[in-house]
Phi, psi and omega in degrees: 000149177223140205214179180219008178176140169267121175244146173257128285252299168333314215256325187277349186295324181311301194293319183278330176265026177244300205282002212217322177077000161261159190280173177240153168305151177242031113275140155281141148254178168279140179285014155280337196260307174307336167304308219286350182285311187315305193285332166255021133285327166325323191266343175268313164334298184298323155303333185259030155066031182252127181281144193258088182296343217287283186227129187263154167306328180286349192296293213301327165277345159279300174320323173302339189269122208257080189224158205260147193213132216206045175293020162298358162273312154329286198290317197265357192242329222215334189071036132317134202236081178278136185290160191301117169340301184290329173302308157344302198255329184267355171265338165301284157325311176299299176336302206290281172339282224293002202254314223231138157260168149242175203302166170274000000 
């Protein structure tokens, strides 16, 4: 694997909502309580014939975690060079926008 920045899911929403102009949530929960929130919107969505695009439980449960990537073997054997992250996430965005609408 290969990355250009370790972030922790706070510091990357913080990044997403500067690059994206959406607010990032301004809460936390404990992480037992974001699964189980996830999953019962997953199920009131579903019920009301809706899909919950916002967090899925497994996201919500992948996010309590902190992980990490270390392409400093990348860089020194290969010159891998990686480019600035927000570049990344702001060329994502433009992708996503000109390809998809969004949903109501």
């Amino acid at each position: 694997m290969l990355g250009a920045a370790n972030l922790s899911f706070r510091d990357y929403l913080n990044m997403l909502e500067k690059q994206s102009g959406v607010s990032a949530p301004v809460m936390e929960a404990p992480p037992k309580l974001s699964v189980l929130g996830a999953k019962a919107w997953e199920k009131l969505a579903g019920e009301a014939g809706r899909r919950f695009m916002n967090l899925d439980p497994a996201s919500a449960d992948m996010a309590n975690y902190y992980w990490y990537i270390d392409s400093q073997r990348a860089a020194d054997e290969l010159g891998f060079r990686p480019r600035a992250p927000e570049q990344t996430l702001r060329e994502t965005i433009d992708w996503l926008r000109g390809r998809f609408r969004a949903e109501p």
